[in-house]
N, C-alpha and C positions, 0 to 999 in steps of 0.2 A: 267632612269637607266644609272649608267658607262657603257661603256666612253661617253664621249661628243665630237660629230664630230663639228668643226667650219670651217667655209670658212675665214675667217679671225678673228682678236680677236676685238670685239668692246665693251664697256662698260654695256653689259649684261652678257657677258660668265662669270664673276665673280662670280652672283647670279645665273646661270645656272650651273654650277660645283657646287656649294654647294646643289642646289635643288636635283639634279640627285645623289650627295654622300648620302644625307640623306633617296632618295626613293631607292635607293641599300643595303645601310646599315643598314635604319630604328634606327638611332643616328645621331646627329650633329657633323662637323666636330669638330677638336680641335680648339684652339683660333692659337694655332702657325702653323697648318695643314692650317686654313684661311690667315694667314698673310702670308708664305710661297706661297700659291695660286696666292694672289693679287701683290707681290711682282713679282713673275715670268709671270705673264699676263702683267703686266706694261712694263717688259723687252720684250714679244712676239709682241707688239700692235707695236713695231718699226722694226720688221722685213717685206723687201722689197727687192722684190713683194713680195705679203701675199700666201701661201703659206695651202692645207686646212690642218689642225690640230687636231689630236687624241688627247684630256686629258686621263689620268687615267686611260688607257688599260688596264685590268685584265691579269696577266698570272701567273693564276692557285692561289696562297693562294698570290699574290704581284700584284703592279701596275706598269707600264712605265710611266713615269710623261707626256713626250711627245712624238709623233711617227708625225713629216714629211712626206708627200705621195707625192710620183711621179707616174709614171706611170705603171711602173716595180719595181719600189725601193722603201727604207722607210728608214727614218733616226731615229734611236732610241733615244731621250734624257734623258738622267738622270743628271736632276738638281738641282744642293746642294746650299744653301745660306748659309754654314758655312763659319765664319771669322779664324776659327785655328782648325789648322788640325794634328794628327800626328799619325803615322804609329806606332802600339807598337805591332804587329802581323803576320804571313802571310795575314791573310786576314780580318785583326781586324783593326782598327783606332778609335781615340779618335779625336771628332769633338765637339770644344765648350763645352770639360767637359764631354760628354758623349760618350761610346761606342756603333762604328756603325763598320758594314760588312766593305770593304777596299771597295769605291765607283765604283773603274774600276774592280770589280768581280763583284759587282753585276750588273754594266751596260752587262756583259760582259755574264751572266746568263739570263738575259733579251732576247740578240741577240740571242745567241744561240738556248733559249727555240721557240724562235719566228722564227729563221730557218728551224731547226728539227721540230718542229712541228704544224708549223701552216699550217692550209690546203690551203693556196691561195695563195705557192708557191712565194709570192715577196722575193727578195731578201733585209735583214732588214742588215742596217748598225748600228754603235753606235760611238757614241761621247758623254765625259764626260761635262757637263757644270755646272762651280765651275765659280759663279759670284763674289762672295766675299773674296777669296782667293787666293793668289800663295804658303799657306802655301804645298802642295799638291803635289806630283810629277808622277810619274810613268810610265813605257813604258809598261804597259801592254793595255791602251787602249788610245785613242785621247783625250785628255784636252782641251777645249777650256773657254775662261778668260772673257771676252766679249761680247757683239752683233753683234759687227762688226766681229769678226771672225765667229760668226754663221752666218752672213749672208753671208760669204765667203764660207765657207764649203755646205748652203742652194745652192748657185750657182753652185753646182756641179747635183740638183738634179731640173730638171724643174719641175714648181709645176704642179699638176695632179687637178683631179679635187674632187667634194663630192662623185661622184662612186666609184675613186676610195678608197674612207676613208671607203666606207660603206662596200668594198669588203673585208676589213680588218677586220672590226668592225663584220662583218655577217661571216667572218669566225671561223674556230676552231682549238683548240688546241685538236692535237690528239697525245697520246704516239703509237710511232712506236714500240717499244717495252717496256717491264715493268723493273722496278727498277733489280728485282731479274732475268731476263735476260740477262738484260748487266751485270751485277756483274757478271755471269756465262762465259761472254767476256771475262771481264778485269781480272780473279780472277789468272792468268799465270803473272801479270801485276806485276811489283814492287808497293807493299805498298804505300812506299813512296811516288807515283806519283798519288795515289788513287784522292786526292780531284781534280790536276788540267785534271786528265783523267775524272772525271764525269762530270764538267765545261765545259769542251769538248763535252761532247754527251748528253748536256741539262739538267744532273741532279746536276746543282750545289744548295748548299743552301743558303736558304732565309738567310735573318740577322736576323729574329729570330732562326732559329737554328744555326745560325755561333753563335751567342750569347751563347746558351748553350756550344756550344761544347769548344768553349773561355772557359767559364768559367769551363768546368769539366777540361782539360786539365793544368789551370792556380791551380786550387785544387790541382791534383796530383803531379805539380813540386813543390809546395809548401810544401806536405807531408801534406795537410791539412786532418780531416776525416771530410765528409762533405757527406749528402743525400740530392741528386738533388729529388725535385716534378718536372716533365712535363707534366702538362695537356694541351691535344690537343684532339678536338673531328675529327670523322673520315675524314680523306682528308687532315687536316695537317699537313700529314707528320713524325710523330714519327715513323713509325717502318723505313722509310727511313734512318735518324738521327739515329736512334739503330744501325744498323748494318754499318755505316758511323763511328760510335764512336768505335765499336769493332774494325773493320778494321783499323784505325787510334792507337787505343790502341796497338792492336797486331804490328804492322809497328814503333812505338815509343818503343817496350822493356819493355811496360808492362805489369804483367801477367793480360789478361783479360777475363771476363767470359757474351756472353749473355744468357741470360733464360727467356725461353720460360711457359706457360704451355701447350699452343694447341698443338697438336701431329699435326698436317697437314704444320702448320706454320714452325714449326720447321723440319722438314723434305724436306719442300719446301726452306728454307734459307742455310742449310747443301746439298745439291744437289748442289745448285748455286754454292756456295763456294768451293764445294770440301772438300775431305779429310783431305788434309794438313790443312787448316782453319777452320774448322769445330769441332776442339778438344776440346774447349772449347764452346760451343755451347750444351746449356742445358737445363734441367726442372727446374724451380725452385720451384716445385710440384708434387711428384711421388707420394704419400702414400704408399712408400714402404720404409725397412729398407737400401734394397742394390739394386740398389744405391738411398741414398736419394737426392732429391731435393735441389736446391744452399739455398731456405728459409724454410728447415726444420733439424732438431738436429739431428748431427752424421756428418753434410756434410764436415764440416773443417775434419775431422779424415779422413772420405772417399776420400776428395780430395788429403790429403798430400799421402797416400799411394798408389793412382794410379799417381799419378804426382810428388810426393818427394818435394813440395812446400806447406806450409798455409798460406804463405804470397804472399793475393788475391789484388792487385791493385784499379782494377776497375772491377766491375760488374753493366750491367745493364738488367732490366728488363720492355720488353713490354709487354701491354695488363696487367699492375700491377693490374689493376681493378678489376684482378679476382683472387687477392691474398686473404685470408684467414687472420685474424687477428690474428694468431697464423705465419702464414709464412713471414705478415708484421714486426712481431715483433721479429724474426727471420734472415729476409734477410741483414741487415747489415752487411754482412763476409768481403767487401770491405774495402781499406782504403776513396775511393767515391764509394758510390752505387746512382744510376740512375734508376730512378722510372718511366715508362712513363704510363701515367691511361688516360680513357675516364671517368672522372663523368656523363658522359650525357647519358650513357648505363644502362640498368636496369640490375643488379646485381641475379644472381640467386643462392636460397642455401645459404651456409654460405661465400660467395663471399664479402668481406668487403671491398676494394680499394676506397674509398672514400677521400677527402679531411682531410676531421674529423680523419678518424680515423688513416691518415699516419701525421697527426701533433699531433695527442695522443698517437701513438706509436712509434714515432721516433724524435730521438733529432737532433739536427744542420744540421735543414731544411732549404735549400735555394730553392723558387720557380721559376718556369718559365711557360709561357701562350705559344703557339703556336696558331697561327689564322686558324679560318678554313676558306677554301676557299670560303663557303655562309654562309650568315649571316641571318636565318630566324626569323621573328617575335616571343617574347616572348609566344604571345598567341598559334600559330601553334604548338612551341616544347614542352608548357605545355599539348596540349592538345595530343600529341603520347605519352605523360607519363602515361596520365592519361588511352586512351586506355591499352598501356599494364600494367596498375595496372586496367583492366576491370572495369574502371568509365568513365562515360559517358561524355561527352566534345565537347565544338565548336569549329570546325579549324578555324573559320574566313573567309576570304577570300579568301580558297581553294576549291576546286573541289575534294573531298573524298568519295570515294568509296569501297564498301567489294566484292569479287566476292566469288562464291563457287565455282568455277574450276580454272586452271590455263590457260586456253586454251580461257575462254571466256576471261581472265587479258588481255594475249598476243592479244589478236585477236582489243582488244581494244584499246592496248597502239603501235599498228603498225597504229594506223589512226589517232592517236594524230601526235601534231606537239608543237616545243618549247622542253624546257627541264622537265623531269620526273625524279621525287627525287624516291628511296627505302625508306620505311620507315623502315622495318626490314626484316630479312633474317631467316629460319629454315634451320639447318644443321644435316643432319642423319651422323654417322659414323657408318662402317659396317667390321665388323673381331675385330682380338685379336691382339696384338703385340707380339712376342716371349719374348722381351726384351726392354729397356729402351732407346735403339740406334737407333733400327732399324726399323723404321715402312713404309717398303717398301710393307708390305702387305695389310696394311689399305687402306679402299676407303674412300671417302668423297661424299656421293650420295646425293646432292643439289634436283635435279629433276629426279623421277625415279620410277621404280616399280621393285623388292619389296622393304619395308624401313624394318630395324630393328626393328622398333617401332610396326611392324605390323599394319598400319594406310595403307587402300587402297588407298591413295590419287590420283594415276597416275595409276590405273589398268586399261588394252585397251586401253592406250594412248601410239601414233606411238613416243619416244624420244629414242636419236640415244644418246649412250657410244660415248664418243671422246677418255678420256684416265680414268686414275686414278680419276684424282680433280675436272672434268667437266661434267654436265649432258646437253646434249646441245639438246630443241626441233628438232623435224626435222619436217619440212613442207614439204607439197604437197603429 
């Protein structure tokens, strides 16, 4: 599995990077992800003294190509083989004909995420390494052109040993706080400085979302009308990139609208934000006349009269998956509308968000993938489909189990060791809302007694209220 610790690079780590990509991925690399590899090993096998070497560090849905270890310290590398290079963005570039993230944000994404939150406290540096190029410039992070200057820069950093790679490798990335917390920091913060403030406290993005967000952005100056697809399954990141694109919408002078359907979600993202930001922040599914939903008929009429505008910019919409083929075919009011859907969630009801049917219901569709951060076997995620369409299936080579209480779950998943996936989640909601704004009344009872449903599942069981959103067991 990634990464691959080395004590030096000698003419097996080639075929040991590829073996280890394939048993994490369960895919072969690409042909140009291989040549890229073998290229840049060729360049590490002449660095001296050798020095032990991280490949392929996971941080979170992205990898470090390379991480240096000292004793206390780590040198971050982010290494490019492009021949031409050119800046057509803040944080966009064009490398060899294609568009990539700006290389010193995301080296610099890297650092950060690896400062803020890696649990084993080394102090991580970063330097750029662009072998094939001087097309490239920038003072945002260190460039280096050569070997010889990395092994100049290496001399600042005595090499450590394989403990200490392993101390790296065996640690975690923990969020110290959540996305929608620090929004609730910075949300007094200028606009304008939104992207390089989150870049700052670890939540910058990947170059697959800089990519989208490139491309809606490059739509809207263009006056293009265009409906973005983003399929991401969960952990990749879309509802981050949602409220990233509103924020950036509303800060550029556009009129921008996100919508919701979950009432908890939405209430929890309007909190964060505040008032002042929060105005446009909506349903895009009420079943009601007043006020209707962003993708249901009458909403252009309802909009312009509480706002005196019909002219919608940008709208986007997460969790699309649990749009209605009536509100798919409906939500275009933007001049770009922004779709973000999980196809890999089982749809309940007349829930339509499917691939299918947002390219049969909607015209000048441009798509985007977002990666998730694990990549499990075909046979594993057909076979949680097939459980929740209650057909019987073989996980493979997992360890699956059903419990009837939640107490013997917990009692069993505190003596495991490694990581433990969810496969899915039941959410009770409990009360009425007054209105379509305000659901500061609603609970969201996760774990608890009693449920709405009237299902005893936690009667006589000792779980402690923390607040509104969380049912937390209490032991002892």
């Amino acid at each position: 599995m990634l990464p691959v610790i080395l004590e030096r690079v000698t003419p097996k780590a080639y075929d040991n990077i590829i073996s280890h990509y394939e048993e994490t991925f369960n895919e072969k690399p690409t042909v140009e992800q291989r040549n890229a590899w073998k290229k840049l090993l060729d360049l590490l096998s002449t660095i001296s003294p050798p020095h032990p070497i991280i490949l392929e560090h996971p941080i979170f849905t992205e990898r470090a190509d390379v991480i240096f270890v000292d004793k206390d310290k780590a040198l971050v590398v982010e290494a490019k083989g492009w021949r031409h290079v050119k800046k057509i963005g803040d944080n966009v570039v064009e490398a060899d004909g294609e568009l990539h993230e700006d290389p010193c944000y995301q080296l610099n994404n890297y650092v950060n995420k690896l400062n803020l939150f890696h649990s084993s406290n080394i102090k991580f540096e970063g330097v750029l390494f662009l072998y094939n190029t001087v097309d490239y410039s920038s003072t945002d992070c260190k460039i280096l052109r050569n070997v010889n200057e990395l092994n100049e820069e290496l001399d600042k950093f005595p090499p450590g040993s394989l403990e200490d790679a392993r101390k790296i490798v065996e640690g975690k990335l923990e969020l110290k706080e959540t996305f929608i917390q620090l929004v609730r920091k910075l949300k007094e913060e200028k606009l304008k400085d939104l992207s390089k403030a989150l870049l700052s406290k670890g939540y910058g993005l990947t170059e697959d979302q800089m990519k989208v967000m490139n491309a809606v952005f490059e739509a809207l100056e263009k006056g293009e009308k265009v409906n973005f697809l983003i399929r991401g399954a969960s952990g990749s990141g879309k509802s981050l990139l949602a409220v990233i694109l509103y924020l950036e919408g509303l800060s550029t002078r556009y009129t921008t609208i996100l919508a919701y359907k979950n009432k908890m979600l939405i209430n929890t993202v309007r909190k964060a934000l505040g008032e002042k930001l929060s105005s446009f922040i909506m349903f895009y599914s009420t079943g009601r006349r007043e006020p209707p939903g962003v993708g249901e008929k009458g909403f252009e009429e309802w909009f312009t009269k509480k706002f005196g505008n019909s002219n919608i910019d940008l709208i986007i919409f997460d969790e699309a998956q649990r749009m209605t083929e009536e509100v798919i075919k409906n939500s275009p009011k933007g001049k770009v509308n922004v779709c973000f859907y999980d196809d890999s969630q089982v749809l309940i009801g007349n829930e339509a968000g499917t691939r299918e049917n947002f390219l049969k219901l909607l015209s000048n569709v441009r798509e985007y993938e977002l990666p998730s951060p694990v990549r499990e076997p075909k046979q594993y995620l057909d076979f949680v489909k097939r459980i929740l369409e209650g057909v019987k299936g073989n996980p493979g080579n997992f360890d699956f189990r059903i419990f009837d209480n939640i107490v013997d779950m917990l009692n069993e998943l505190e003596n495991k060791r490694g990581k433990i996936a969810l496969i899915c989640s039941f959410t009770e909601s409990e009360g009425d809302a007054k209105d379509n704004t305000d659901w500061s009344n609603i609970k969201n009872i996760r774990i608890g007694y009693p449920l709405q449903s009237g299902f005893d599942l936690y009667k006589g069981m000792k779980f402690k209220s923390v607040d509104n959103n969380f049912i937390h067991l209490k032991f002892g």
